[in-house]
TIDRENBA-231671 format. One record per residue: x, y, z of N, C-alpha, C in turn. Coordinates in steps of 0.02 Angstrom, whole numbers, padded with zeros to 5 digits, always signed. Layout:
<rs>
XYZXYZXYZ
...
</rs>
This chain:
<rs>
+01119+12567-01320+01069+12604-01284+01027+12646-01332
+01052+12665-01397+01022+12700-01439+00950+12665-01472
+00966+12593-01470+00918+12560-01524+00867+12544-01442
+00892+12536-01385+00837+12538-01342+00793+12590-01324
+00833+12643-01344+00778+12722-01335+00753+12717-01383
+00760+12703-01455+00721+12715-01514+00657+12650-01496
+00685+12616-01488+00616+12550-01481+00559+12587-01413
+00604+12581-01354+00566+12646-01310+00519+12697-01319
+00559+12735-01375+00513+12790-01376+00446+12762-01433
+00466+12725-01471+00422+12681-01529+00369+12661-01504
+00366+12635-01429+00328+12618-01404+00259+12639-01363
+00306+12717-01361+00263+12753-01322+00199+12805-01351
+00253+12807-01429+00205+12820-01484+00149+12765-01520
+00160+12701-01530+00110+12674-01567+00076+12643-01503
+00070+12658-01446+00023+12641-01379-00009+12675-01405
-00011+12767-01416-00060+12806-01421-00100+12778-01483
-00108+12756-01542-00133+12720-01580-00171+12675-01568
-00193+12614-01516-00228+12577-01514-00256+12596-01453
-00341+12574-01426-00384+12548-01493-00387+12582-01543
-00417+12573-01615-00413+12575-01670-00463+12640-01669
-00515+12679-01620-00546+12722-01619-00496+12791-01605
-00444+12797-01578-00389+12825-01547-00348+12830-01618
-00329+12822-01658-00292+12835-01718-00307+12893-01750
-00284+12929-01780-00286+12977-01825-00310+12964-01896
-00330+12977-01901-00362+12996-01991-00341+12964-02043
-00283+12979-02031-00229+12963-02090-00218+12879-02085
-00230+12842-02006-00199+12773-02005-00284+12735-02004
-00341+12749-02011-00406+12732-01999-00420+12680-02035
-00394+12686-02098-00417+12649-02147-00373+12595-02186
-00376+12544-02219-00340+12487-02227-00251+12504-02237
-00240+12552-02282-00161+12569-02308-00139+12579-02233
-00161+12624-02200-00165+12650-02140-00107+12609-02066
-00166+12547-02082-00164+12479-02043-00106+12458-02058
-00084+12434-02141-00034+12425-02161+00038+12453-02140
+00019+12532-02148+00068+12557-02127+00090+12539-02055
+00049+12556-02003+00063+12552-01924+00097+12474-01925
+00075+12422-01960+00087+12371-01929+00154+12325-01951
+00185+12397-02033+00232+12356-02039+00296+12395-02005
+00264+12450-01986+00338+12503-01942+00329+12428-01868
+00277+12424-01845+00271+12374-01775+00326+12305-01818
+00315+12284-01849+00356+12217-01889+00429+12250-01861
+00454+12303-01911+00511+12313-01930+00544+12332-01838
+00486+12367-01800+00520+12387-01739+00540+12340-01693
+00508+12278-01693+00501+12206-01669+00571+12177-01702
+00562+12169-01734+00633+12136-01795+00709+12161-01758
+00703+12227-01743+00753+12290-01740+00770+12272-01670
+00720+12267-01624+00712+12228-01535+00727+12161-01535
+00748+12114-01584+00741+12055-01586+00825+12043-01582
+00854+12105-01640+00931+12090-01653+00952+12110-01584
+00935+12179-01577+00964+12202-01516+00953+12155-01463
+00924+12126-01431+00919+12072-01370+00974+12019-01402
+00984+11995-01448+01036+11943-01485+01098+11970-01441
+01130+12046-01475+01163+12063-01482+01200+12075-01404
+01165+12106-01376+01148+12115-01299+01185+12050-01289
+01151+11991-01288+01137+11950-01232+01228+11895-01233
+01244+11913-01303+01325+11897-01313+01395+11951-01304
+01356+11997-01288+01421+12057-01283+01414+12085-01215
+01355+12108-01197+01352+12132-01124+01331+12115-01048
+01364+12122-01013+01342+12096-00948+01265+12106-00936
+01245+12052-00913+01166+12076-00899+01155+12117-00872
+01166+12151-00797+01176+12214-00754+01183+12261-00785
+01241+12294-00838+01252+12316-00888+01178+12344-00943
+01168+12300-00959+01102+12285-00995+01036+12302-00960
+01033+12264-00902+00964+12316-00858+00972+12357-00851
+01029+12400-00834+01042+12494-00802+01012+12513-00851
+01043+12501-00920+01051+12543-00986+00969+12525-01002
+00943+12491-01016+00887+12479-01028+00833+12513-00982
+00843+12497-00944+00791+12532-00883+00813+12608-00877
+00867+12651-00890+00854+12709-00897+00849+12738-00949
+00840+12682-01026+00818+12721-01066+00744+12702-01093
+00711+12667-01046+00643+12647-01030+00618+12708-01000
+00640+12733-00937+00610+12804-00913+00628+12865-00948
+00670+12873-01006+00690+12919-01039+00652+12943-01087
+00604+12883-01117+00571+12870-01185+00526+12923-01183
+00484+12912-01119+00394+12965-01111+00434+13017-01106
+00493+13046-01095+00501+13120-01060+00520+13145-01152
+00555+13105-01175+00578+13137-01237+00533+13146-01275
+00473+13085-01272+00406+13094-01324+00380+13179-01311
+00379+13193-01251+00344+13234-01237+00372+13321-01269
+00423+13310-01304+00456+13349-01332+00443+13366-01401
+00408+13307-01431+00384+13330-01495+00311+13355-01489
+00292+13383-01543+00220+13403-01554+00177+13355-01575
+00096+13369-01526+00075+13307-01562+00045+13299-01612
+00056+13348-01655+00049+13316-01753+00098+13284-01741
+00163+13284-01740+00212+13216-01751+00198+13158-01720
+00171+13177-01655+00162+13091-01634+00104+13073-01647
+00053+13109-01674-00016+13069-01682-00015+13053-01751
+00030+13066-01792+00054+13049-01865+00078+12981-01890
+00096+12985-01931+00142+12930-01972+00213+12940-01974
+00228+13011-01979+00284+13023-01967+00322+13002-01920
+00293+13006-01863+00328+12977-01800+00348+12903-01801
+00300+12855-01811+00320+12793-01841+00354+12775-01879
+00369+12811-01912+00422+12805-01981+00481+12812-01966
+00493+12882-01917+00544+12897-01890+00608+12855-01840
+00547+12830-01806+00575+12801-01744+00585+12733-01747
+00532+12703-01821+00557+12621-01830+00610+12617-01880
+00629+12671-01907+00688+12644-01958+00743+12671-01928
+00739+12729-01885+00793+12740-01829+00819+12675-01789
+00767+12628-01775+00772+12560-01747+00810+12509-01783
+00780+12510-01862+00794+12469-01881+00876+12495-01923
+00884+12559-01917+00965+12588-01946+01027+12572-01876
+01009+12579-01821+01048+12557-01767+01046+12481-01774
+01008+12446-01790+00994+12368-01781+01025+12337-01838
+01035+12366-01898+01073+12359-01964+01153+12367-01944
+01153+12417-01909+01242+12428-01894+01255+12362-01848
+01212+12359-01777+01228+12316-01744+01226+12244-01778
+01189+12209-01830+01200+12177-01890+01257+12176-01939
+01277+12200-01952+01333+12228-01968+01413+12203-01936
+01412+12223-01872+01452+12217-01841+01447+12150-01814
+01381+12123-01808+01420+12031-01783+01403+11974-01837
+01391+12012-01903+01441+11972-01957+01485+11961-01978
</rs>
């Protein structure tokens, strides 16, 4: 459930990012782009294991509860940081390698 709130909340932050007029300063310009799109890679990658992982260990039912309440959990927690963090890079950084450090353990464990 952890790597589904981190992808969750990941989501709710790089929404605020597109269209490309909606970005901050710092992501406007080509490095920028780079950056946003390889935290989106790595957060995708991170959602890719976890559904694997999911779909051989836990009951599906199981899997929708947990998912779906940490789908409505995501916007309430965003709303907890400031928005220099979420209109940043920081936030992206944060929340896709948080993704991709839960998604490494869960990697980990079904090798």
């Amino acid at each position: 459930m952890a790597l589904v709130l981190a992808i969750c909340m990941y989501a709710v932050v790089v929404a605020g990012h597109f269209p490309r007029e909606y970005r901050g300063h710092a992501l406007k310009g080509p490095s920028g782009a780079l950056f946003l799109w390889s935290t989106v890679v790595l957060a995708v990658a991170s959602a890719g294991i976890g559904i694997y992982f999911a779909f051989f260990t836990i009951p599906w039912y199981a899997a929708v509860i947990g998912a779906g309440a940490m789908s409505l959990a995501a916007p309430l927690l965003v709303q907890l940081f400031t928005d220099e963090f979420v209109d940043g890079r920081a936030s992206l950084l944060l929340l896709s390698v948080a993704a991709g450090a839960v998604a490494g353990g869960v990697l980990g464990f079904l090798i």
